[in-house]
PDBQT receptor file of N, H, CA, C and O in Angstrom, charges set to zero:
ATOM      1  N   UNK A   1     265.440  95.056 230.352  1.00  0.00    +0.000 N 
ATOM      2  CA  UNK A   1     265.877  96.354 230.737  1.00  0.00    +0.000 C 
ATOM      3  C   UNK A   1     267.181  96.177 231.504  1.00  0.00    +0.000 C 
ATOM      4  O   UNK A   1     267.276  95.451 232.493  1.00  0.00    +0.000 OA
ATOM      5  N   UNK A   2     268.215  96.911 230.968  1.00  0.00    +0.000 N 
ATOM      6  H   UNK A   2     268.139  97.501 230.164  1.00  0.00    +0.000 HD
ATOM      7  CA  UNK A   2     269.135  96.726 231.993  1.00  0.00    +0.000 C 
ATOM      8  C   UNK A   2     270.435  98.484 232.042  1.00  0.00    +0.000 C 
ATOM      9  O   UNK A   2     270.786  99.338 231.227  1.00  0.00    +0.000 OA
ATOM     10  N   UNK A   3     270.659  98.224 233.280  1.00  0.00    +0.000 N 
ATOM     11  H   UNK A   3     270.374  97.531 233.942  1.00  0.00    +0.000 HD
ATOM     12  CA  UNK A   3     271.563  99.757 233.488  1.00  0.00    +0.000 C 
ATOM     13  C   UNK A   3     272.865  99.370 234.059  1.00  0.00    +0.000 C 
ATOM     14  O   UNK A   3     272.993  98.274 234.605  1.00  0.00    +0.000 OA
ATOM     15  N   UNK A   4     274.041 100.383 233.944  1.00  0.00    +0.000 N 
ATOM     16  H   UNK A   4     273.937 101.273 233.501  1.00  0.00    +0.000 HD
ATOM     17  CA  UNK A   4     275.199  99.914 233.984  1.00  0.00    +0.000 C 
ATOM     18  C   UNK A   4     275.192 101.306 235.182  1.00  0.00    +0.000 C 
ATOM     19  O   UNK A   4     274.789 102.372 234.717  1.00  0.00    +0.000 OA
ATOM     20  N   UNK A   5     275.565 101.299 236.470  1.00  0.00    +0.000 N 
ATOM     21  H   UNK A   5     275.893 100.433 236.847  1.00  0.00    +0.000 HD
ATOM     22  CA  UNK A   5     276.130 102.066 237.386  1.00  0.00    +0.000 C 
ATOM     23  C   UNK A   5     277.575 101.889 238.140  1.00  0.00    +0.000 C 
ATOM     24  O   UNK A   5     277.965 101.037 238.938  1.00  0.00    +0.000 OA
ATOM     25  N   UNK A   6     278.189 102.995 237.585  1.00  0.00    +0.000 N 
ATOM     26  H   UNK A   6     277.872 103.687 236.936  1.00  0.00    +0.000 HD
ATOM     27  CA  UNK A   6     279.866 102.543 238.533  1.00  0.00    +0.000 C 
ATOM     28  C   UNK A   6     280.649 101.722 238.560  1.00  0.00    +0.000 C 
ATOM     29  O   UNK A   6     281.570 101.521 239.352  1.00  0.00    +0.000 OA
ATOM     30  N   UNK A   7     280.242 101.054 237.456  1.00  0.00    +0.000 N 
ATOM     31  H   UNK A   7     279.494 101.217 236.812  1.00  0.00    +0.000 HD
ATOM     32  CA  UNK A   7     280.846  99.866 236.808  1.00  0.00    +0.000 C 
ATOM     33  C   UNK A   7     280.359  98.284 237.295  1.00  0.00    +0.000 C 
ATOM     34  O   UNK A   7     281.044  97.267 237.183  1.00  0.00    +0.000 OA
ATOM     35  N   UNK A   8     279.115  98.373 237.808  1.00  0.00    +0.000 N 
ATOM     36  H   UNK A   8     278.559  99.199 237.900  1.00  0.00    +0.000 HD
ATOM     37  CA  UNK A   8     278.087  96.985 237.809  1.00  0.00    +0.000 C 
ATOM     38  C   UNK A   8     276.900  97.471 236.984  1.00  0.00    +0.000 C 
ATOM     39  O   UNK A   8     276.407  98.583 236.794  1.00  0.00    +0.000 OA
ATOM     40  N   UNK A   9     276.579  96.072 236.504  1.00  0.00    +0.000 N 
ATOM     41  H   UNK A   9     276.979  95.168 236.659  1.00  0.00    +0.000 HD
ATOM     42  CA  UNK A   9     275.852  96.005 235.394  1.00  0.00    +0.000 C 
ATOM     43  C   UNK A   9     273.916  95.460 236.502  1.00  0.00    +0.000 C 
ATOM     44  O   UNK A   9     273.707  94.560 237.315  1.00  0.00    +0.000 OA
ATOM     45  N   UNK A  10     273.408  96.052 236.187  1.00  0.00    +0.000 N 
ATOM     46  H   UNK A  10     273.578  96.783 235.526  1.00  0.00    +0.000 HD
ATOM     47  CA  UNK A  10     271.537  94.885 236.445  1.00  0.00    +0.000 C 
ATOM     48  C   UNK A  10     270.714  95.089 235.349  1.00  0.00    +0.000 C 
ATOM     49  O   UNK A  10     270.388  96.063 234.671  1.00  0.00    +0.000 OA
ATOM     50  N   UNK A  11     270.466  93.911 235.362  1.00  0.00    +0.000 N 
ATOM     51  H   UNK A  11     270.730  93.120 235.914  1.00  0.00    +0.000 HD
ATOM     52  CA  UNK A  11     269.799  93.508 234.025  1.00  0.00    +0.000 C 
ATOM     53  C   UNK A  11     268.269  92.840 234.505  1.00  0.00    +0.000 C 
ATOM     54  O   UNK A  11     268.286  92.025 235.427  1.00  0.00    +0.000 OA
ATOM     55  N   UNK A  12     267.142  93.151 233.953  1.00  0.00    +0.000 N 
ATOM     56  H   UNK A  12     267.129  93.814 233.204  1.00  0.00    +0.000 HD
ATOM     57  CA  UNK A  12     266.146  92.509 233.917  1.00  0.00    +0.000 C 
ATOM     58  C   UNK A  12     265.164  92.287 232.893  1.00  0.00    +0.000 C 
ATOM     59  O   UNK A  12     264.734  93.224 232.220  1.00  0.00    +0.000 OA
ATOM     60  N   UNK A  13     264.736  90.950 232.715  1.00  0.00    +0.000 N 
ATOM     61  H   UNK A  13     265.085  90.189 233.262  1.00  0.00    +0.000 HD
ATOM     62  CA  UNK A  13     263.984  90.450 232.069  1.00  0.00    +0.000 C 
ATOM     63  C   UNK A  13     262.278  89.697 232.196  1.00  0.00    +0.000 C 
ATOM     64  O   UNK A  13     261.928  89.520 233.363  1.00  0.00    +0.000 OA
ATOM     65  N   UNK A  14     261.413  89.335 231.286  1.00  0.00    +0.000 N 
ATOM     66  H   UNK A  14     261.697  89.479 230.338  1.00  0.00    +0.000 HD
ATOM     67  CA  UNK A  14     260.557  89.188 231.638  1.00  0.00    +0.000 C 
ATOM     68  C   UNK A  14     259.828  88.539 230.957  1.00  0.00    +0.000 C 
ATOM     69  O   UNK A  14     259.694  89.266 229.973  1.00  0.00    +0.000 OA
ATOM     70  N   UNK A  15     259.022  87.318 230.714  1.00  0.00    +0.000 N 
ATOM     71  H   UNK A  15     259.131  86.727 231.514  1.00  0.00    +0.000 HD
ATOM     72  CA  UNK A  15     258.720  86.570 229.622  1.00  0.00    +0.000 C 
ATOM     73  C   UNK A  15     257.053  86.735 229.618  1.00  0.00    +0.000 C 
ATOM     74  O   UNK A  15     256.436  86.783 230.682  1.00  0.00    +0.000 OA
ATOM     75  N   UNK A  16     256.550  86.795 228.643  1.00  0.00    +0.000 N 
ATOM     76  H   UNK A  16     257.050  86.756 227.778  1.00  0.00    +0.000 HD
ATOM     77  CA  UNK A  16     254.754  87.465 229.124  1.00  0.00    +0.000 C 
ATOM     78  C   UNK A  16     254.402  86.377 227.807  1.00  0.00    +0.000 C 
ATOM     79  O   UNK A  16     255.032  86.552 226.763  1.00  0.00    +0.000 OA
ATOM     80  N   UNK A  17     253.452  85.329 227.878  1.00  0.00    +0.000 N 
ATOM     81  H   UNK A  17     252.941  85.188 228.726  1.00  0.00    +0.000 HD
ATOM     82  CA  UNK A  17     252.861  85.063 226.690  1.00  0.00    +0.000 C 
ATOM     83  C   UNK A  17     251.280  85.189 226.882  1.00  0.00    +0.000 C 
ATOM     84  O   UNK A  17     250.558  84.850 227.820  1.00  0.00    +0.000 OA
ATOM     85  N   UNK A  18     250.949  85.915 225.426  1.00  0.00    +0.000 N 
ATOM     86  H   UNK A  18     251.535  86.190 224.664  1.00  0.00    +0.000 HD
ATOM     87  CA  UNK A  18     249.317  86.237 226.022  1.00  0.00    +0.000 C 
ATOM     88  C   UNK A  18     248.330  85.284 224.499  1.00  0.00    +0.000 C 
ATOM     89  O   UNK A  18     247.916  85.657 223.402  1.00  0.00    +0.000 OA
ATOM     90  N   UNK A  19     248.321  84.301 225.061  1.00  0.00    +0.000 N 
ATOM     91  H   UNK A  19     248.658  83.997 225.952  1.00  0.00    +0.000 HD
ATOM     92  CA  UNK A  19     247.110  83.902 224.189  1.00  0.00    +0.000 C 
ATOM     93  C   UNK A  19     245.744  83.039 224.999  1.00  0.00    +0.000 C 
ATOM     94  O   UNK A  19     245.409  83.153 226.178  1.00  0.00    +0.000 OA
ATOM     95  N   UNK A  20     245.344  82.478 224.312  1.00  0.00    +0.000 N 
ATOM     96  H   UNK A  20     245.616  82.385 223.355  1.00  0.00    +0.000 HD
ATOM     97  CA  UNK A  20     243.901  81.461 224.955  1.00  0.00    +0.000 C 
ATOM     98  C   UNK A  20     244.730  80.239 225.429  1.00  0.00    +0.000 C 
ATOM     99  O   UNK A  20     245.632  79.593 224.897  1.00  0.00    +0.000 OA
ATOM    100  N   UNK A  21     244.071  80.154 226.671  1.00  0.00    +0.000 N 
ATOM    101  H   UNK A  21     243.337  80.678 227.103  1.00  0.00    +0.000 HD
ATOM    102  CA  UNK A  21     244.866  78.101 227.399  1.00  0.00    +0.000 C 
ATOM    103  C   UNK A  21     246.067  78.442 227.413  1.00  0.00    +0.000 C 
ATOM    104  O   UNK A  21     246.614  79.456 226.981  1.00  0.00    +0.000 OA
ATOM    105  N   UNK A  22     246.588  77.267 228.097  1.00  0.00    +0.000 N 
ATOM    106  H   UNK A  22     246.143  76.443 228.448  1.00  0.00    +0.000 HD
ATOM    107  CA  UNK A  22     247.766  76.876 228.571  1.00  0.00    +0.000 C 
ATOM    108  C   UNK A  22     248.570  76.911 227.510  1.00  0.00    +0.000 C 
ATOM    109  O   UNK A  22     248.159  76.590 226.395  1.00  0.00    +0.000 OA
ATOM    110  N   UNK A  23     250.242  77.445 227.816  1.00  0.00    +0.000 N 
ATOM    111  H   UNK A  23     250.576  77.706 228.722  1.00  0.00    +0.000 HD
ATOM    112  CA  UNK A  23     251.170  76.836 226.475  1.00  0.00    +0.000 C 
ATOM    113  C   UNK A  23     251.622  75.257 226.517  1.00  0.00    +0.000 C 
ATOM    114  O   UNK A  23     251.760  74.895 227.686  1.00  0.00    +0.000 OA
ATOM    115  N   UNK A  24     251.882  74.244 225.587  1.00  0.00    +0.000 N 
ATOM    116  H   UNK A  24     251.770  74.537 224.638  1.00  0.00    +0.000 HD
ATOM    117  CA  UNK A  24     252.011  73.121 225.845  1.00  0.00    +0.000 C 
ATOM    118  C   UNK A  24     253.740  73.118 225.225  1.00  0.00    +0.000 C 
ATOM    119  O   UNK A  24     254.503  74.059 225.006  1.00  0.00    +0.000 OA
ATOM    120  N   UNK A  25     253.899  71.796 225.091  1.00  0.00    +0.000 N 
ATOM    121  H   UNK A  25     253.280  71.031 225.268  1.00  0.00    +0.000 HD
ATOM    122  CA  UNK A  25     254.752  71.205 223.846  1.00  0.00    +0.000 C 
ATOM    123  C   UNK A  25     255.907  71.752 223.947  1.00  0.00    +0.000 C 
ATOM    124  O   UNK A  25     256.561  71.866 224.984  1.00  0.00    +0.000 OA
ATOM    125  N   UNK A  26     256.339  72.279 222.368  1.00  0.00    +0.000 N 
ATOM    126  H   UNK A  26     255.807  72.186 221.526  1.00  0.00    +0.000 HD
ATOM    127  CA  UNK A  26     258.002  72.564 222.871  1.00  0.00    +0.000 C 
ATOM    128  C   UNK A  26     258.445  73.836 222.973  1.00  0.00    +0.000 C 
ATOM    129  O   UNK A  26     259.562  74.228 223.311  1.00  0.00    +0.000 OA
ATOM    130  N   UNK A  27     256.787  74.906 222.421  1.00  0.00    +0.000 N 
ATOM    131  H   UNK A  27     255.879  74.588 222.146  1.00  0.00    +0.000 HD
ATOM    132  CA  UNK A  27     256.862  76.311 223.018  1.00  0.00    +0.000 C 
ATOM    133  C   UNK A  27     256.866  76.425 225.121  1.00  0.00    +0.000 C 
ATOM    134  O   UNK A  27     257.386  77.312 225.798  1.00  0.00    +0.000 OA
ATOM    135  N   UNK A  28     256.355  75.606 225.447  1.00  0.00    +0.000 N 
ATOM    136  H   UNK A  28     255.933  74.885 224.898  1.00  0.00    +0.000 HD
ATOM    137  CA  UNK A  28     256.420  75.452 226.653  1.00  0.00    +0.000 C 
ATOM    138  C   UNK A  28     257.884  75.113 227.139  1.00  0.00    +0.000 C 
ATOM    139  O   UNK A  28     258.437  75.742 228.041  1.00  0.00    +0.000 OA
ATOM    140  N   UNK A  29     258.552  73.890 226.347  1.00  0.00    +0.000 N 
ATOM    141  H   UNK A  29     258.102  73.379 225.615  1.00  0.00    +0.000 HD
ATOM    142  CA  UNK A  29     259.784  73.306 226.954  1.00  0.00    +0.000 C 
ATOM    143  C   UNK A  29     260.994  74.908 226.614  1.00  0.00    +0.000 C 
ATOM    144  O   UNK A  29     262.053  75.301 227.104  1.00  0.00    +0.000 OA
ATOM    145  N   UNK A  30     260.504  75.165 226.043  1.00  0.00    +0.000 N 
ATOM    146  H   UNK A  30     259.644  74.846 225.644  1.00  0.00    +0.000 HD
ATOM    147  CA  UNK A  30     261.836  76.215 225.544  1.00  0.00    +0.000 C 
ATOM    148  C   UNK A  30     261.424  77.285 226.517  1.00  0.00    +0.000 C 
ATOM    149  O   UNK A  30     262.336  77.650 227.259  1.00  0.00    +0.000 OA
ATOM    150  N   UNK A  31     260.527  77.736 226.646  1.00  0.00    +0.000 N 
ATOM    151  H   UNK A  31     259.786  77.440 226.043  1.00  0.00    +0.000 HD
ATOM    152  CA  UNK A  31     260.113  78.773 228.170  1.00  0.00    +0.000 C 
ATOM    153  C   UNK A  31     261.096  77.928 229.343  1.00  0.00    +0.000 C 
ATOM    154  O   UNK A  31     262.209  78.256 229.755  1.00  0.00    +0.000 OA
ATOM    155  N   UNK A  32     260.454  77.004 229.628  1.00  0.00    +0.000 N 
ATOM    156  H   UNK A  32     259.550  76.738 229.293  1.00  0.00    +0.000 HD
ATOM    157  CA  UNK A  32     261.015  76.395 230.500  1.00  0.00    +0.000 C 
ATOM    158  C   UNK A  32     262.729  76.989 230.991  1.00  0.00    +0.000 C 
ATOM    159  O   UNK A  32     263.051  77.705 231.939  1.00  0.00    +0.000 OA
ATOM    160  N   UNK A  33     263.645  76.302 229.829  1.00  0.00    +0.000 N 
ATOM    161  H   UNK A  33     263.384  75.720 229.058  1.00  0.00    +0.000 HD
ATOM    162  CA  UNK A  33     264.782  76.216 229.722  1.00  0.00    +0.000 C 
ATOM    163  C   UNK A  33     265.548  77.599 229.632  1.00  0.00    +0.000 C 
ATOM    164  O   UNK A  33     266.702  77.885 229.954  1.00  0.00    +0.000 OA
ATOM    165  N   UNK A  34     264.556  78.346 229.102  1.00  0.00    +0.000 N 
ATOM    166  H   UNK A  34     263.619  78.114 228.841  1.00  0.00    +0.000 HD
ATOM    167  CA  UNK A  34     265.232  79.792 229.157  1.00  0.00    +0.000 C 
ATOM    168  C   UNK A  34     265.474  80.119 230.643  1.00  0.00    +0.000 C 
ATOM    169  O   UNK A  34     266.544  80.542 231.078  1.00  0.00    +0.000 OA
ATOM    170  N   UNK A  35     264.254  79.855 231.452  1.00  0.00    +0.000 N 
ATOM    171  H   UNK A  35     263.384  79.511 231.098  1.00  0.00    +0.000 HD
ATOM    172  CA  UNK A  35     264.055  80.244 232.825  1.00  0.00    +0.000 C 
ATOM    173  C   UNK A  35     264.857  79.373 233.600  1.00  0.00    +0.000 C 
ATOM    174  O   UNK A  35     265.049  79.709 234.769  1.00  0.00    +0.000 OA
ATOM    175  N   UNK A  36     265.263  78.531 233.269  1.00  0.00    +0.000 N 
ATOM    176  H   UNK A  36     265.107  78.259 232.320  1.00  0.00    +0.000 HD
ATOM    177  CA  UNK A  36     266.227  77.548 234.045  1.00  0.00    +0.000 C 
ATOM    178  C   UNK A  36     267.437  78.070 233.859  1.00  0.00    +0.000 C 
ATOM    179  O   UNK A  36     268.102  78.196 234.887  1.00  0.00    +0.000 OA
ATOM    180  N   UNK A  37     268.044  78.493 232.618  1.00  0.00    +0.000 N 
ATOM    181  H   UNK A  37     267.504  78.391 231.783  1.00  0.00    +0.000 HD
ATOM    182  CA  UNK A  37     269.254  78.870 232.062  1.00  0.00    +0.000 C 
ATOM    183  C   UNK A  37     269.665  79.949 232.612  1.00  0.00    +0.000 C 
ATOM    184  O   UNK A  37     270.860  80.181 232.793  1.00  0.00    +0.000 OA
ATOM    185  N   UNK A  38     268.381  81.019 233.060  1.00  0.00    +0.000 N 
ATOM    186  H   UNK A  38     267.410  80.831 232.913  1.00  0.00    +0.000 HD
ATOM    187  CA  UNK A  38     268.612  82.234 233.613  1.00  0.00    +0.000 C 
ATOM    188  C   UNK A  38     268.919  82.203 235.498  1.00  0.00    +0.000 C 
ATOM    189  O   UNK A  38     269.507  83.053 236.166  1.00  0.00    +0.000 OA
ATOM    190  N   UNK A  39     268.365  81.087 235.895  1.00  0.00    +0.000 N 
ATOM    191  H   UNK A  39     267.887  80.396 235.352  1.00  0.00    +0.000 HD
ATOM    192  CA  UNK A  39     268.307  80.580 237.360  1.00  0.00    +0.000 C 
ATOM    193  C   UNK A  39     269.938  80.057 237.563  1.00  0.00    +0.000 C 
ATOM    194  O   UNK A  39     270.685  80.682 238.317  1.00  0.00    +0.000 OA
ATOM    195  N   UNK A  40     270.356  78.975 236.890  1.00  0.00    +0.000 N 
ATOM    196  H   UNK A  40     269.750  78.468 236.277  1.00  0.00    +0.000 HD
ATOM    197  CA  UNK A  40     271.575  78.736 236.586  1.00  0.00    +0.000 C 
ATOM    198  C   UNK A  40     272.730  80.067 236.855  1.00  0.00    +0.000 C 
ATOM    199  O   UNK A  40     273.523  80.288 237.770  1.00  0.00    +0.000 OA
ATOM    200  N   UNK A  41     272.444  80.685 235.789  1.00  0.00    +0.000 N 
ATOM    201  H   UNK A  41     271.800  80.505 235.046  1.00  0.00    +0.000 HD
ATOM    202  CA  UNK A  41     273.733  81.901 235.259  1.00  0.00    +0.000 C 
ATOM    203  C   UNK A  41     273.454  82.612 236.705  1.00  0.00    +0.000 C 
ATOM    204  O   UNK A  41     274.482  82.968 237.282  1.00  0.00    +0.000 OA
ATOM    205  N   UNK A  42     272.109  82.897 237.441  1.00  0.00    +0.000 N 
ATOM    206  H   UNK A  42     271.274  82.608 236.972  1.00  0.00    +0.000 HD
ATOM    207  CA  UNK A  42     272.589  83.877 238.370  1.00  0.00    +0.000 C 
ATOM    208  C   UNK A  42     273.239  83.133 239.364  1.00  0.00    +0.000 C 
ATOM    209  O   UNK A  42     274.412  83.475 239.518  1.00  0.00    +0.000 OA
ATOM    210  N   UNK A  43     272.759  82.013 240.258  1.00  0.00    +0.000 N 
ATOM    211  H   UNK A  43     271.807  81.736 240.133  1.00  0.00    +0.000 HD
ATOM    212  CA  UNK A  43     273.067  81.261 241.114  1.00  0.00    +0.000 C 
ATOM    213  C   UNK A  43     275.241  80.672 240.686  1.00  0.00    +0.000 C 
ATOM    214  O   UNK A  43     275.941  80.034 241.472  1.00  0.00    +0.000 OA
ATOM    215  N   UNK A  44     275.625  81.115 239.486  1.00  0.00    +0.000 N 
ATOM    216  H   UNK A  44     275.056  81.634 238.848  1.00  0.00    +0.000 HD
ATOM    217  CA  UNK A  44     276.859  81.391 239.257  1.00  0.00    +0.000 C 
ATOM    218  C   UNK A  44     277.667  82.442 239.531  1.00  0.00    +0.000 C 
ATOM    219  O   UNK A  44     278.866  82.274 239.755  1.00  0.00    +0.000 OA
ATOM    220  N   UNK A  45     277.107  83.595 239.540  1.00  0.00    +0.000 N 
ATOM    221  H   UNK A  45     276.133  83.731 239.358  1.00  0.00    +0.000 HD
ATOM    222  CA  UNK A  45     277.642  84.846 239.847  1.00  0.00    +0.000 C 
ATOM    223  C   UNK A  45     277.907  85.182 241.157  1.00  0.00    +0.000 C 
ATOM    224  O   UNK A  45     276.908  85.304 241.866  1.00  0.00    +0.000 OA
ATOM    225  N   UNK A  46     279.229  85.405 241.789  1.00  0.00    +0.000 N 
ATOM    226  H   UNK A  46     280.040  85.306 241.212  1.00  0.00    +0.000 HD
ATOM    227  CA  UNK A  46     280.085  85.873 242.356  1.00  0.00    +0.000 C 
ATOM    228  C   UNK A  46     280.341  87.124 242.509  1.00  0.00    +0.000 C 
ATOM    229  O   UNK A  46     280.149  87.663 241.419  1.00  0.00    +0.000 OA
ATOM    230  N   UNK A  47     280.753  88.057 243.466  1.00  0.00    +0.000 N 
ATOM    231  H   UNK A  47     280.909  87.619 244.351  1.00  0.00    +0.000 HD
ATOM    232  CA  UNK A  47     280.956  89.189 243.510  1.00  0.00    +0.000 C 
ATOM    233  C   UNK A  47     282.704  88.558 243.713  1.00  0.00    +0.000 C 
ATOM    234  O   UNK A  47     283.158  87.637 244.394  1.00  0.00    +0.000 OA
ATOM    235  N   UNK A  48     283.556  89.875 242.466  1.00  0.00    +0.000 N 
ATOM    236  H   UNK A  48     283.188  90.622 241.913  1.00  0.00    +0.000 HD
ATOM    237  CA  UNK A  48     285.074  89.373 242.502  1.00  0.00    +0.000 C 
ATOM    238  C   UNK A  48     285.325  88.521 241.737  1.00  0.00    +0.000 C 
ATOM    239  O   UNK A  48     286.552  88.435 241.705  1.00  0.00    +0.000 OA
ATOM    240  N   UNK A  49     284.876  87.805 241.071  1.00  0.00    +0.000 N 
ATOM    241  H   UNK A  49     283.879  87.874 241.098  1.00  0.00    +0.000 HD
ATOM    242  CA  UNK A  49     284.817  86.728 239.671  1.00  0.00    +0.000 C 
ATOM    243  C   UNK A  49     284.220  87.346 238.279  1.00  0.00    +0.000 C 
ATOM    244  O   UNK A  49     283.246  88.052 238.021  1.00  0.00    +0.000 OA
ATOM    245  N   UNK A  50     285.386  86.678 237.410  1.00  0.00    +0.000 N 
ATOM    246  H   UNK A  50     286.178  86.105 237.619  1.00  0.00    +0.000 HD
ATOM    247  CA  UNK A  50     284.591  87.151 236.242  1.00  0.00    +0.000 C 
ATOM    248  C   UNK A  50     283.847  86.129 235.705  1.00  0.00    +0.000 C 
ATOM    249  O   UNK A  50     283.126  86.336 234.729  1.00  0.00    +0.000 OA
TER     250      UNK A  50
């Protein structure tokens, strides 16, 4: 979900997996990395930078 006000943008996201047990393997590693990738990009953002 994300909304654009006055010319800043917020964006949110949300990862839900619903099955039986734990996810393993490389459906797990790719969760992972998304959530890292997304930790990354914010911990980059600057107010005044593009």
């Amino acid at each position: 979900m994300g909304c654009h006000i006055d010319g800043f943008i917020a964006v949110v996201a949300h990862t839900h997996v619903l099955q039986q047990g734990l996810v393993t393997g490389r459906a797990a590693d790719v969760i992972a990395a998304a959530n890292t990738a997304a930790e990354v990009a914010l911990r980059l953002v600057r107010p005044g930078k593009n």
